[in-house]
Backbone as ProteinMPNN parsed JSONL, in Angstrom:
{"seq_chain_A": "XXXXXXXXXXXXXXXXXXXXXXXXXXXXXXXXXXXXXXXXXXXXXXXXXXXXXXXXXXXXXXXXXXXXXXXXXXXXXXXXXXXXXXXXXXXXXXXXXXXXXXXXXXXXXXXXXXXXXXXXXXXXXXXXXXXXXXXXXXXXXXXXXXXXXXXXXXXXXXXXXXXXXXXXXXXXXXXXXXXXXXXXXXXXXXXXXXXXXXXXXXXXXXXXX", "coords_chain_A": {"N_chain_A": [[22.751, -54.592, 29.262], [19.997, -55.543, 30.555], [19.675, -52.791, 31.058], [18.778, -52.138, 28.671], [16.903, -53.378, 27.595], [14.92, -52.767, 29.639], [14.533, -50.311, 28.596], [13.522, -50.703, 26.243], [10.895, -51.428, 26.721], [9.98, -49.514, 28.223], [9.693, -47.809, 25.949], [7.871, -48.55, 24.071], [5.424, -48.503, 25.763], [4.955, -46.038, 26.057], [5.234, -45.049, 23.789], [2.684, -45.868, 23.082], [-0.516, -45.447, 22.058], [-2.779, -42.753, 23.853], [-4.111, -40.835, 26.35], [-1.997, -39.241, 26.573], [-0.679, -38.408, 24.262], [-2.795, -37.949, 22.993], [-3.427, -35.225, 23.59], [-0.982, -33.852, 23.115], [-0.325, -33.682, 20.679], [-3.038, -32.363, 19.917], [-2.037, -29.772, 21.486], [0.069, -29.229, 20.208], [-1.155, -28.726, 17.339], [-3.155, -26.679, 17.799], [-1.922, -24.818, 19.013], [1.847, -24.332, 19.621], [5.035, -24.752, 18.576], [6.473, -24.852, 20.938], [4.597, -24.371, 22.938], [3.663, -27.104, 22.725], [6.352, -28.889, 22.943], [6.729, -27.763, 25.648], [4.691, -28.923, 26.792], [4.74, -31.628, 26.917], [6.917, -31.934, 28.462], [5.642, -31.117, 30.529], [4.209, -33.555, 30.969], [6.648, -35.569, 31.214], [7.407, -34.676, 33.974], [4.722, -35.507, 35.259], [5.216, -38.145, 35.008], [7.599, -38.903, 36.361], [6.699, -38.373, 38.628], [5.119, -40.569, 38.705], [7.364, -42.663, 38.589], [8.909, -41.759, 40.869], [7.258, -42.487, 43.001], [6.154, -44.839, 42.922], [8.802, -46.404, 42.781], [9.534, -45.884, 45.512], [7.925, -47.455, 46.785], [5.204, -46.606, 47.091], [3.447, -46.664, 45.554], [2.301, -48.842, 45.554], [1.265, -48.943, 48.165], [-0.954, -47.196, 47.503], [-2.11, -48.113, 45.293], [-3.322, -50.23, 46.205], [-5.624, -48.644, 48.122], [-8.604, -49.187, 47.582], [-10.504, -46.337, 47.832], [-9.044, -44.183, 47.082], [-7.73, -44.79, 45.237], [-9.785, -44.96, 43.154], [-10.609, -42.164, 44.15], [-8.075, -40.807, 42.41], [-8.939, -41.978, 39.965], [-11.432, -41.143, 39.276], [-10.94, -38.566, 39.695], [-9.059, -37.989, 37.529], [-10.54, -38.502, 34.834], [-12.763, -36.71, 35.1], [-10.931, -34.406, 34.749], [-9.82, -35.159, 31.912], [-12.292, -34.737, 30.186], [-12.792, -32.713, 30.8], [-11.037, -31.369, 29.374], [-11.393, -32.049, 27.319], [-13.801, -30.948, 26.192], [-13.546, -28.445, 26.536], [-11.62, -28.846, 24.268], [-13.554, -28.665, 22.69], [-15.395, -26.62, 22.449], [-13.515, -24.374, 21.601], [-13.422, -25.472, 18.916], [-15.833, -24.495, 18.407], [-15.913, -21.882, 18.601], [-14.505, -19.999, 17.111], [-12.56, -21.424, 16.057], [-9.587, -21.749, 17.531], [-7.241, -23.483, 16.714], [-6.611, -22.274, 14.272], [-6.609, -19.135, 14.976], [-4.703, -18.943, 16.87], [-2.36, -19.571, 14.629], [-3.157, -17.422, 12.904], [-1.685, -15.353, 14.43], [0.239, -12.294, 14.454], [2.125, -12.066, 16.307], [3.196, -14.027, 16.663], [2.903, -15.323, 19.225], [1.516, -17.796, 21.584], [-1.855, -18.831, 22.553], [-1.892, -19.733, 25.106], [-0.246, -20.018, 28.287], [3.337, -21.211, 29.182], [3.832, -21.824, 31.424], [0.982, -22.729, 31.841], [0.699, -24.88, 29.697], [2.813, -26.817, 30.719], [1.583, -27.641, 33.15], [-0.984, -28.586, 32.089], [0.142, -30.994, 30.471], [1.439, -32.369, 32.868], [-0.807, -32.701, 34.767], [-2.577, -34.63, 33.083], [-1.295, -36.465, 33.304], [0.193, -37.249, 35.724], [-2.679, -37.895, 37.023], [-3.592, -40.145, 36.127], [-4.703, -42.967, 36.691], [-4.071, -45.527, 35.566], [-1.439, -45.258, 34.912], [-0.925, -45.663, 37.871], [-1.082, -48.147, 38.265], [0.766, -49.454, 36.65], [3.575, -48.591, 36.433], [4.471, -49.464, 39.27], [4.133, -52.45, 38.548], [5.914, -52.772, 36.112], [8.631, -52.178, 37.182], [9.023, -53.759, 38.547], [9.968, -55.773, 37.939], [12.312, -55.95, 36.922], [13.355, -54.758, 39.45], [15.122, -55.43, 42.418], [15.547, -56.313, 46.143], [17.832, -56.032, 46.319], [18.787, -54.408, 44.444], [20.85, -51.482, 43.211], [21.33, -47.88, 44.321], [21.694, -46.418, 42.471], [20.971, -47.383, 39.588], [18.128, -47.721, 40.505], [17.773, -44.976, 40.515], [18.308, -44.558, 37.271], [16.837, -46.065, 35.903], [14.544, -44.922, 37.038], [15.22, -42.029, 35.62], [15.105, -42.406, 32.946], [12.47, -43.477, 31.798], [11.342, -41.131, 32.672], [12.734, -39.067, 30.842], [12.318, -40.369, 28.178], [9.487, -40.212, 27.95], [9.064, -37.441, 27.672], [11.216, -36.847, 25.805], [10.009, -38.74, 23.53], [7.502, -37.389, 23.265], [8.272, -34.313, 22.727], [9.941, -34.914, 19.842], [7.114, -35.353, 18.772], [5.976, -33.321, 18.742], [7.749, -31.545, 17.494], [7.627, -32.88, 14.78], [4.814, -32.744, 13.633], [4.501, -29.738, 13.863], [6.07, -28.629, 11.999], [6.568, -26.925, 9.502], [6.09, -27.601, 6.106], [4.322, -29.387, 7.069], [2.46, -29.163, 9.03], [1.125, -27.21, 7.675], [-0.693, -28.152, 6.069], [-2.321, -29.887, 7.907], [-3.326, -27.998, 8.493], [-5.377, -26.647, 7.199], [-7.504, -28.279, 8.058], [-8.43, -27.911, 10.487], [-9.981, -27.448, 12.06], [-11.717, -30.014, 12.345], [-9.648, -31.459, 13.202], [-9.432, -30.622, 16.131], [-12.218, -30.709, 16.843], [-11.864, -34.243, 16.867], [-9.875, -34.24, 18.356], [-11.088, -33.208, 20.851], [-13.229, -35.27, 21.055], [-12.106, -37.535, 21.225], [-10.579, -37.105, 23.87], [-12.94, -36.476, 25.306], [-13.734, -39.145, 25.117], [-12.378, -40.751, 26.359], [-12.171, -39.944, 28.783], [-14.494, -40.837, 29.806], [-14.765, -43.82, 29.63], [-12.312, -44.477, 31.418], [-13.442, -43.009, 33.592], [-15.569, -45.013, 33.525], [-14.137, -47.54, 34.138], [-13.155, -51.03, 35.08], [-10.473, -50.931, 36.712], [-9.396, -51.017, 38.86]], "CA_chain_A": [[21.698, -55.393, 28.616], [19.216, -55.634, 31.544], [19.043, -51.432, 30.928], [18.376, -51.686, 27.124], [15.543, -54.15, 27.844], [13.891, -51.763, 30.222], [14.411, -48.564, 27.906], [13.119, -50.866, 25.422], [10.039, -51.882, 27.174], [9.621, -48.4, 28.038], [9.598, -47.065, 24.754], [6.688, -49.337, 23.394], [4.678, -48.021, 26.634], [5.253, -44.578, 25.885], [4.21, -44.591, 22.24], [1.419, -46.925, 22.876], [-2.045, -44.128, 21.946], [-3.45, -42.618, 24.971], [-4.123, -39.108, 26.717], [-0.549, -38.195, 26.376], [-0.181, -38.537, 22.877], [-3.88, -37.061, 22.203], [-3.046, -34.002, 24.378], [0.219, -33.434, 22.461], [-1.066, -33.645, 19.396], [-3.951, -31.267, 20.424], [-1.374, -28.693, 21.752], [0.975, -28.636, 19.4], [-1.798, -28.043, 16.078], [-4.002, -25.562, 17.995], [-0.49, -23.522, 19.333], [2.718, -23.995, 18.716], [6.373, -26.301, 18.733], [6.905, -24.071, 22.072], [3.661, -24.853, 23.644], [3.817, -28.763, 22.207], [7.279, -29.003, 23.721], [6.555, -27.579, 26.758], [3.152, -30.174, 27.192], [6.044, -32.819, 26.379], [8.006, -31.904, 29.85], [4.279, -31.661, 32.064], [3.933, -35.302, 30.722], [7.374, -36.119, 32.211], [7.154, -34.286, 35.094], [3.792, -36.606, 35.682], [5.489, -39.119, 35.082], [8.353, -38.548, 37.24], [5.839, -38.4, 40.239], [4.538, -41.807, 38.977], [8.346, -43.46, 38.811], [9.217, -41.632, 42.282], [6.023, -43.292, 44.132], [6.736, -46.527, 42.343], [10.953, -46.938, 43.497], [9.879, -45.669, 46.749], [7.02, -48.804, 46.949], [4.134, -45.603, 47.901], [2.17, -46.742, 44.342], [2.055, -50.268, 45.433], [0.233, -48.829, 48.588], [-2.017, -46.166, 46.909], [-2.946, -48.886, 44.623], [-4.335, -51.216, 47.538], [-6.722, -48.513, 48.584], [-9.712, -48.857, 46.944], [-10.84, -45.184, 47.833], [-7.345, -43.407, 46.934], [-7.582, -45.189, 43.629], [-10.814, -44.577, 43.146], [-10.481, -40.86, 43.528], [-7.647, -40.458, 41.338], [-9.599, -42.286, 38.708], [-12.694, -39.852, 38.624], [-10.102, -37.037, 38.895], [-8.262, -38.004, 36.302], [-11.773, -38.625, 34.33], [-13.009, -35.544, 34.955], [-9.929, -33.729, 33.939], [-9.871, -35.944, 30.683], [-13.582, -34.703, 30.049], [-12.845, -31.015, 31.128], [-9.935, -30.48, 28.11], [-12.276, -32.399, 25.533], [-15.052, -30.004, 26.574], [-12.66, -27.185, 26.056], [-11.531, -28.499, 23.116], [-14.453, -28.456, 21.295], [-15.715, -25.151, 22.467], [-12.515, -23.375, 21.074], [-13.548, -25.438, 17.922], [-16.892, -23.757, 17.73], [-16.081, -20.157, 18.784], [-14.047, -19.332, 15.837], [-11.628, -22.562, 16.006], [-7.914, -21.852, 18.042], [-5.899, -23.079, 16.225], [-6.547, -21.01, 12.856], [-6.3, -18.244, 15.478], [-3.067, -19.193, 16.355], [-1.562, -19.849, 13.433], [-3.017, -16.014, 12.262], [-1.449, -14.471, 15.28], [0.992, -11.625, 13.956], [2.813, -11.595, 17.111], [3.813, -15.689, 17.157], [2.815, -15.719, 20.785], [0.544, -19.057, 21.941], [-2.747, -18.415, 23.208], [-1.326, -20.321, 26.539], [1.562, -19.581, 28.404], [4.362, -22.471, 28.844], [2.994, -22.725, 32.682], [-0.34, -23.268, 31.801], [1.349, -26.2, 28.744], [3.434, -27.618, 31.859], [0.259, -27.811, 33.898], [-1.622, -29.537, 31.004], [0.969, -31.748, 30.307], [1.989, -33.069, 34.571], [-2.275, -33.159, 35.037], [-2.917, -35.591, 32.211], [-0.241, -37.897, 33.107], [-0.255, -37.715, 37.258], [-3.83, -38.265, 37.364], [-3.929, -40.918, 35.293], [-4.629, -44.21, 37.51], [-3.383, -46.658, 35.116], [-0.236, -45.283, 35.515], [-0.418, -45.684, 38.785], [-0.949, -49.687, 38.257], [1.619, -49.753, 35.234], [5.153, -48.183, 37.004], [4.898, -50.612, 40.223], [4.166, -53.404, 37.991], [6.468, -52.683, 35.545], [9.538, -51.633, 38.185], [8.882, -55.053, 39.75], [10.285, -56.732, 36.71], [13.639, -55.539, 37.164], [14.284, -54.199, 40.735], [14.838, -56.221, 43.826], [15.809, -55.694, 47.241], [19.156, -55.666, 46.125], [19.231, -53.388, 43.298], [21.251, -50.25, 43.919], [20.284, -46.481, 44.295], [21.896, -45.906, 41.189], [19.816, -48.457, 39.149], [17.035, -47.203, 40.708], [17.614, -43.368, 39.219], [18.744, -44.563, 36.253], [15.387, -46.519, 35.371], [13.485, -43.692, 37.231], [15.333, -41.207, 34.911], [14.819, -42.541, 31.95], [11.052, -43.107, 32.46], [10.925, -39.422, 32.422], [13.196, -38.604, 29.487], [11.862, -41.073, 26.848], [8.084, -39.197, 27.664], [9.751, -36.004, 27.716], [11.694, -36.96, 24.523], [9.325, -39.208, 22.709], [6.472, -36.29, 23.008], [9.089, -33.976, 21.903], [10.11, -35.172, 18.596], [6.178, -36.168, 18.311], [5.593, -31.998, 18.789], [8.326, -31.209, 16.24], [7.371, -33.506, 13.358], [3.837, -31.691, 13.899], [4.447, -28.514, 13.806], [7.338, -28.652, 10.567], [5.725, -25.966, 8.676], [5.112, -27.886, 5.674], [3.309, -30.964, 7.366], [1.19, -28.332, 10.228], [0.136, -26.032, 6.632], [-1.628, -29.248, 5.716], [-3.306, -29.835, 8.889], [-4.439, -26.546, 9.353], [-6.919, -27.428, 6.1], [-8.485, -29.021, 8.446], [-7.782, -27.94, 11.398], [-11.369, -27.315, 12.912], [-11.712, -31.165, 12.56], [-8.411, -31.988, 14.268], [-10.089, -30.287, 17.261], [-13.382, -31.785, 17.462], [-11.752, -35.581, 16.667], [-9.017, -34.106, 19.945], [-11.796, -33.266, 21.759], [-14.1, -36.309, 20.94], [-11.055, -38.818, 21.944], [-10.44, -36.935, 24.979], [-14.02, -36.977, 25.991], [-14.015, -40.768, 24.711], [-11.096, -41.419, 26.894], [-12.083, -40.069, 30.166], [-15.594, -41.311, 30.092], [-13.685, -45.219, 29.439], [-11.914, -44.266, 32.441], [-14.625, -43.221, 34.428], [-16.565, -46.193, 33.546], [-13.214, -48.897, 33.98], [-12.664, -51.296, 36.454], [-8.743, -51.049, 36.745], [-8.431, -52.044, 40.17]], "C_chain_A": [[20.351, -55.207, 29.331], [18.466, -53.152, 31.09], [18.329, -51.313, 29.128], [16.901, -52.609, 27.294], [14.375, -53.534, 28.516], [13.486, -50.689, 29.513], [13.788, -49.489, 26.667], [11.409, -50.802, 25.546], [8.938, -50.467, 27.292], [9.146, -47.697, 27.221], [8.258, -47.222, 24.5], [5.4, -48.738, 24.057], [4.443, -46.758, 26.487], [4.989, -43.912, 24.561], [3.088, -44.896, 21.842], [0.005, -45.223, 22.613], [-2.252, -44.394, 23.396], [-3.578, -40.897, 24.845], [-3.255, -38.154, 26.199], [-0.27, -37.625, 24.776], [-1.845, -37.55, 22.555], [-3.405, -34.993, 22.552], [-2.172, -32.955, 23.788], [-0.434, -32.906, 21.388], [-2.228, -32.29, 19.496], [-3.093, -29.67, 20.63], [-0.365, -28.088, 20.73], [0.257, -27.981, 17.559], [-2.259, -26.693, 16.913], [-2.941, -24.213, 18.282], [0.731, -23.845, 18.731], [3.882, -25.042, 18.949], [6.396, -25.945, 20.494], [5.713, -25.132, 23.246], [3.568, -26.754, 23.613], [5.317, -29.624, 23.137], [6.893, -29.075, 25.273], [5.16, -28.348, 27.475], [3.73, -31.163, 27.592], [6.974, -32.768, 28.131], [7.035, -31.698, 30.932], [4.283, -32.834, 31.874], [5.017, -35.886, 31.892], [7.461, -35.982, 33.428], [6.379, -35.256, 36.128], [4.507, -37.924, 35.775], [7.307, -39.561, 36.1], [7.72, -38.74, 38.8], [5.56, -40.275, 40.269], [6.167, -42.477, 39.6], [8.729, -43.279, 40.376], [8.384, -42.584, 43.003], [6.277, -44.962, 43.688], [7.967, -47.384, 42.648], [10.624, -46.891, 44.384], [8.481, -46.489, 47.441], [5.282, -47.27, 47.743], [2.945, -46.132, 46.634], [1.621, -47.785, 44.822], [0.781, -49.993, 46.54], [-0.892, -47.903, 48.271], [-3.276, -47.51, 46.298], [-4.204, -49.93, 45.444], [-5.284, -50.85, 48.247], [-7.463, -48.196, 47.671], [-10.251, -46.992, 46.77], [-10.252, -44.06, 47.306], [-7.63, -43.729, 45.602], [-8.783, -44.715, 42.901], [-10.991, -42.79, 42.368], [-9.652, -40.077, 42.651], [-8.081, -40.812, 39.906], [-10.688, -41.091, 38.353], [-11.967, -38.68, 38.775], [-9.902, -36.864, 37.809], [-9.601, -38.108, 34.94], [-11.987, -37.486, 34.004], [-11.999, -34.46, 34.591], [-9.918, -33.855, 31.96], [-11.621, -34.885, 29.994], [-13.603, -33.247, 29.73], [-11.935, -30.336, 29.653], [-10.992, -30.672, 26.865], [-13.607, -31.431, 25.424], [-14.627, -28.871, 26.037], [-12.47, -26.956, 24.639], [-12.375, -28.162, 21.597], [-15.443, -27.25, 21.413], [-14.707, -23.964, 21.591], [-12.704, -23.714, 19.324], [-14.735, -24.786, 17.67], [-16.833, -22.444, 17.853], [-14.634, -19.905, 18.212], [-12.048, -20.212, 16.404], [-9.875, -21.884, 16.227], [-6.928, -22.285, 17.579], [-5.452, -22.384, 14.915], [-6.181, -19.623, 13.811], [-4.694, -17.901, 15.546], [-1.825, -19.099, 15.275], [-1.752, -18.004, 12.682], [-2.541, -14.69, 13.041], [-0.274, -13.485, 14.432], [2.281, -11.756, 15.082], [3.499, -12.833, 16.995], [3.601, -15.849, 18.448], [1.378, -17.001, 20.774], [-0.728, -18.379, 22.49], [-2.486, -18.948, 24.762], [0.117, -20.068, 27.293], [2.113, -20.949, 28.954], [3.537, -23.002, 30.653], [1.657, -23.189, 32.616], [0.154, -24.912, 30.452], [1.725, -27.292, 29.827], [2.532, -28.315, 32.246], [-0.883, -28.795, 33.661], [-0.835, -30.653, 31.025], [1.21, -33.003, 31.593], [0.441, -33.265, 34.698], [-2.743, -34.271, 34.411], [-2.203, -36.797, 32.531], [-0.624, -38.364, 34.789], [-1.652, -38.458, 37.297], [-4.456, -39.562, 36.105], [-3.475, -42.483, 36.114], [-4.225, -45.492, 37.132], [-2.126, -46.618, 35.272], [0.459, -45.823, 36.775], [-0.013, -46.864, 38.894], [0.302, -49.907, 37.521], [3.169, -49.339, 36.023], [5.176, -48.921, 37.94], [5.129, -51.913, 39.349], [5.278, -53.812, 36.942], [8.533, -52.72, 36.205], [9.814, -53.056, 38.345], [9.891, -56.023, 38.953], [11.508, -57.065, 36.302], [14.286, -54.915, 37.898], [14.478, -55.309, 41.895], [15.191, -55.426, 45.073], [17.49, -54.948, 47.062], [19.836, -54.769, 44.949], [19.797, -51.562, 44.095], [20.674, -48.723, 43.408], [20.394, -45.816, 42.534], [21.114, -46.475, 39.764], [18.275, -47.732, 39.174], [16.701, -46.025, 40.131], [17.779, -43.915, 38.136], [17.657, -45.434, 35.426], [14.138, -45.158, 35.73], [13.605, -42.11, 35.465], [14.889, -41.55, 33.418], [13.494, -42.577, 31.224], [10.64, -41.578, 31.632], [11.907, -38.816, 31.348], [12.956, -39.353, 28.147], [10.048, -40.608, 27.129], [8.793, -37.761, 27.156], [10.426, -35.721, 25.881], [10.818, -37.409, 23.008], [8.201, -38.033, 22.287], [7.207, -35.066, 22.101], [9.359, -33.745, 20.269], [8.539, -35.125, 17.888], [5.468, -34.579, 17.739], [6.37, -31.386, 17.306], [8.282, -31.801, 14.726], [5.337, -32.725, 13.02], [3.693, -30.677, 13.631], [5.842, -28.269, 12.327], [6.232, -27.629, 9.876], [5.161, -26.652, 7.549], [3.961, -29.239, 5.989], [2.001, -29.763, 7.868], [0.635, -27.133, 9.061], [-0.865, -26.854, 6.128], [-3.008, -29.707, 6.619], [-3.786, -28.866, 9.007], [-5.708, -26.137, 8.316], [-7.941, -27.833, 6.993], [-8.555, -28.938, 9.815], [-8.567, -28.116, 12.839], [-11.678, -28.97, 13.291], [-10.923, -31.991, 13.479], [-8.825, -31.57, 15.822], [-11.168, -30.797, 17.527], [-12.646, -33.491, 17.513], [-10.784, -35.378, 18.043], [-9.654, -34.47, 20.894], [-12.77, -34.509, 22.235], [-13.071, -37.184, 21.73], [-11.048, -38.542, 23.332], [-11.373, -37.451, 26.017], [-14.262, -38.709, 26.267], [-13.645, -41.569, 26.422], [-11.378, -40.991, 28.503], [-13.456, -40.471, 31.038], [-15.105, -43.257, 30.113], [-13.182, -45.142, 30.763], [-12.725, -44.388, 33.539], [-15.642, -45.145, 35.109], [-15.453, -47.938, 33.648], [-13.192, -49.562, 34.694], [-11.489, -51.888, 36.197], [-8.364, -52.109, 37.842], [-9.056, -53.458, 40.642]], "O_chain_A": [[19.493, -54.663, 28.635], [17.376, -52.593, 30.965], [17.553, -50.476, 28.668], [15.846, -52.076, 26.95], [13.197, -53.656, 28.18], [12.393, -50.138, 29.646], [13.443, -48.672, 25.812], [10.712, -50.261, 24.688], [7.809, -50.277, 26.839], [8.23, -46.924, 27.5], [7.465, -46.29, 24.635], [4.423, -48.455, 23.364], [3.37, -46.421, 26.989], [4.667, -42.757, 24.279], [2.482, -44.56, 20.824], [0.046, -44.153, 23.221], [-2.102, -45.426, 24.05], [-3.348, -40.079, 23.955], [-3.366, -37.034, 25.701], [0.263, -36.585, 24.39], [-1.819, -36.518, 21.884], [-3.203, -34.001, 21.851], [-2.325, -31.733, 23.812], [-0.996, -31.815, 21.293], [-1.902, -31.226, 18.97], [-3.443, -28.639, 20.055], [-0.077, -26.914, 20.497], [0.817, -27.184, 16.806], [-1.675, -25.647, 16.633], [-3.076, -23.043, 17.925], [0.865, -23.726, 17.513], [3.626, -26.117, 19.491], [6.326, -26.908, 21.258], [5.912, -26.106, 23.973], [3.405, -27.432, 24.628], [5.252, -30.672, 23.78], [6.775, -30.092, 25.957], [4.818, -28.195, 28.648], [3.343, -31.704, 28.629], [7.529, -33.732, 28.658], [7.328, -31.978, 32.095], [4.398, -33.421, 32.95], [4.724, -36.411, 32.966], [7.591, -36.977, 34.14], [6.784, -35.702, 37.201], [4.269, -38.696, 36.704], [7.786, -40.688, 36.233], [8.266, -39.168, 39.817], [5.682, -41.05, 41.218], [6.279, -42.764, 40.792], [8.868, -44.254, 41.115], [8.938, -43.498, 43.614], [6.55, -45.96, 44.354], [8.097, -48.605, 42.734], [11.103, -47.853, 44.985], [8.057, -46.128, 48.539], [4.652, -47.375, 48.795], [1.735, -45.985, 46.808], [0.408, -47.885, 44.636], [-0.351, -50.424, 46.325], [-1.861, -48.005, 49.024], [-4.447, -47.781, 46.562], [-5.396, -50.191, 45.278], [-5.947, -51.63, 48.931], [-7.289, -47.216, 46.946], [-10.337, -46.484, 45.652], [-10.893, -43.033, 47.085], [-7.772, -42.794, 44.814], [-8.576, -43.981, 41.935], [-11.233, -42.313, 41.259], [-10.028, -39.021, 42.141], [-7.744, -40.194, 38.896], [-10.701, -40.348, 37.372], [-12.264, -37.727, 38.055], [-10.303, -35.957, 37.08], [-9.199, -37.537, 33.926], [-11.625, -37.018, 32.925], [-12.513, -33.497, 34.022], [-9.983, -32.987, 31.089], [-11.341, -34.377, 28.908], [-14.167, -32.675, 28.798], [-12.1, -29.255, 29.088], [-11.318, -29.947, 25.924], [-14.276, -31.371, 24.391], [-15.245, -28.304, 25.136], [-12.724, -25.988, 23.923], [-12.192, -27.785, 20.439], [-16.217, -26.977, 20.494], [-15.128, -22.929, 21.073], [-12.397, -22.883, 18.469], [-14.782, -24.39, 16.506], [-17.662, -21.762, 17.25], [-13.707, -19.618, 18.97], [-10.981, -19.772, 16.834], [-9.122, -21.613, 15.291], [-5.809, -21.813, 17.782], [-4.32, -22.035, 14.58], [-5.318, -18.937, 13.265], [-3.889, -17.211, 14.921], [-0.691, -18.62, 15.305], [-0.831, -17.421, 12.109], [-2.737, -13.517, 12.725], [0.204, -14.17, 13.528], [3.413, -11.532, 14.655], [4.684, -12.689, 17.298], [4.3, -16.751, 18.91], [0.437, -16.95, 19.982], [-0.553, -17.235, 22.911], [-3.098, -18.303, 25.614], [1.252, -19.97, 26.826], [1.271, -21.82, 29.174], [2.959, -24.042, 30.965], [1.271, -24.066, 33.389], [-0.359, -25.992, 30.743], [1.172, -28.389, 29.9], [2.433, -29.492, 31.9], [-1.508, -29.507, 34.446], [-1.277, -31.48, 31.821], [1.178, -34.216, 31.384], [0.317, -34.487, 34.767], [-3.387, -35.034, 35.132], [-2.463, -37.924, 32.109], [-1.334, -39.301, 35.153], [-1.66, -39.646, 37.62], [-5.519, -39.655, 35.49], [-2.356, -42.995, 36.153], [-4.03, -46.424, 37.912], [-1.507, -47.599, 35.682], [1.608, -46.23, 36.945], [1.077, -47.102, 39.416], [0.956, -50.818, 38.029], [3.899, -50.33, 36.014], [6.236, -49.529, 37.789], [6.238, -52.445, 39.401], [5.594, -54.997, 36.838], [9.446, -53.262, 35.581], [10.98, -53.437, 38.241], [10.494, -56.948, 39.497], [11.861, -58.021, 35.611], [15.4, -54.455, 37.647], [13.523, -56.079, 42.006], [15.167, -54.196, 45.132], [18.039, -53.917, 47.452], [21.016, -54.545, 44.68], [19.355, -50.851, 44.998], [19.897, -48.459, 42.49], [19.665, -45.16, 41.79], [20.735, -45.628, 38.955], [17.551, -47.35, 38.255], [15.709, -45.843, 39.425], [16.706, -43.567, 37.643], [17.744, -45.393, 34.199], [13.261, -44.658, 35.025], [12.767, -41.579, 34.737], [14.237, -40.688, 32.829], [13.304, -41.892, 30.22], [10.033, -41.176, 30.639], [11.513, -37.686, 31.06], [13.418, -38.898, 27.101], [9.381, -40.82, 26.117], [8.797, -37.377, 25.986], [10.199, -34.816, 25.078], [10.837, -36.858, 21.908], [8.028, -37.773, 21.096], [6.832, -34.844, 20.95], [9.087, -32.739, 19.614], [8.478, -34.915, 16.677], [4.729, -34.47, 16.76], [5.789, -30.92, 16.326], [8.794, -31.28, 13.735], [5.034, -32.275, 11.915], [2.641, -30.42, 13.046], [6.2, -27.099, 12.187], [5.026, -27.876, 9.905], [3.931, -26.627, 7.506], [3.11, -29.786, 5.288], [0.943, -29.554, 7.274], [-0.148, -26.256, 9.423], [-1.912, -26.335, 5.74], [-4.184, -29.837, 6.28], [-4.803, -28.763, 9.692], [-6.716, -25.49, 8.599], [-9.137, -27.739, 6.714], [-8.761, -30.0, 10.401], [-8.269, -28.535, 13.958], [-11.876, -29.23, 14.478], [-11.287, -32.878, 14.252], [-8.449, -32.343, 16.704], [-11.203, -31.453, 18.569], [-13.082, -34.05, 18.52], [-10.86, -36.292, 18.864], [-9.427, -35.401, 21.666], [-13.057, -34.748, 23.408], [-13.324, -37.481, 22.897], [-11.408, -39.425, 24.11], [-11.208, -38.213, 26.97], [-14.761, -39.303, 27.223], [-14.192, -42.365, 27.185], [-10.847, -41.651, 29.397], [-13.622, -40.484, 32.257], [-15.43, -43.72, 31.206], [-13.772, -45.967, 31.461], [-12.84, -45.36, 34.285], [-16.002, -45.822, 36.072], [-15.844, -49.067, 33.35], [-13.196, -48.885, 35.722], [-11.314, -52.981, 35.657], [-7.704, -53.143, 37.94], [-8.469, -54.144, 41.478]]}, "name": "protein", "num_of_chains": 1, "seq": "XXXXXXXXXXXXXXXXXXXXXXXXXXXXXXXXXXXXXXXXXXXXXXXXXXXXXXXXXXXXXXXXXXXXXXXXXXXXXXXXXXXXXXXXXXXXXXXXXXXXXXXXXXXXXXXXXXXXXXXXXXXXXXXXXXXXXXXXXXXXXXXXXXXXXXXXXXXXXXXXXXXXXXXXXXXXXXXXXXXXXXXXXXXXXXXXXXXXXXXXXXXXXXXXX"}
């Protein structure tokens, strides 16, 4: 019971709009299920770092220094800033993902480590996280909770991003939904890029801690 309540809790957190979900979305029109997938397992990855630092009480002190927090915020900012920048350059110099989509070969314009990379950057450096997995953890661990408990909330964490992005890549990319979007596809990239930018200037400008 106590685990379905957490994986529930989880869920809601994990579909809620943000980076992750713009990012996806972004990766999987402009390239491909492959590349969309593989964005889907940098997310968890990131988020894997958050749950580790969070069980092993290291978020609780990150969070307490002002300066630490700080600089993962304008990282994570400026990251946020740097893709939406990107993305709307690739929409004006002869729009990526029509490219894509007219490749003969089916190969991505990205390779799966550079997806990964995308994917674990957007999520690690994302300082709400850092607040959100201690806080969240707290809610249902104690001193006395065992190691197994402890993986077994950590793991999950990282397979309902991993999963939820996933499915979110493959309903996306279904050939006839992603022949629809790609009408429009130049748009889907500036409105990527615009959010992104939105989203790491918001950031920038938040006070979290």
């Amino acid at each position: 019971m106590l685990w379905l309540v957490f994986a529930s809790i989880n869920l809601a957190a994990t579909i809620s709009p943000g980076p992750a979900f713009v990012i996806t979305l972004r990766n999987a029109m402009a390239y491909d299920r492959k590349t969309g997938i593989f964005t889907a397992i940098g997310l968890g990855l990131g988020v894997a770092i958050h749950a580790i630092f969070a069980l092993a009480g290291i978020a609780v002190i990150l969070a307490q220094s002002v300066f630490i927090f700080n600089v993962i915020k304008y990282i994570g900012a400026t990251y946020l800033i740097y893709i939406g920048i990107k993305a709307l350059q690739a929409n004006k110099h002869n729009n990526k993902a029509v490219n894509a989509q007219k490749q003969s070969n089916g190969k991505t314009n990205i390779s799966t480590y550079k997806a990964l990379q995308i994917g674990f950057l957007t999520n690690v450096l994302n300082p709400k996280a850092l607040v959100f997995f201690p806080a969240f953890y707290m809610q249902f661990i104690s001193s006395e909770t065992s190691l197994t408990w402890l993986t077994a909330f950590g793991i999950t964490s990282i397979l309902t991003e991993i999963i939820w992005f996933s499915l979110v890549t493959i309903v996306l990319t279904n050939p006839h939904i992603k022949a629809r979007f790609m009408r429009i596809a130049h748009w889907i990239e500036r409105i990527c890029g615009g959010l992104l930018l939105a989203l790491g200037v918001r950031l920038a400008l938040s006070k979290i801690h």
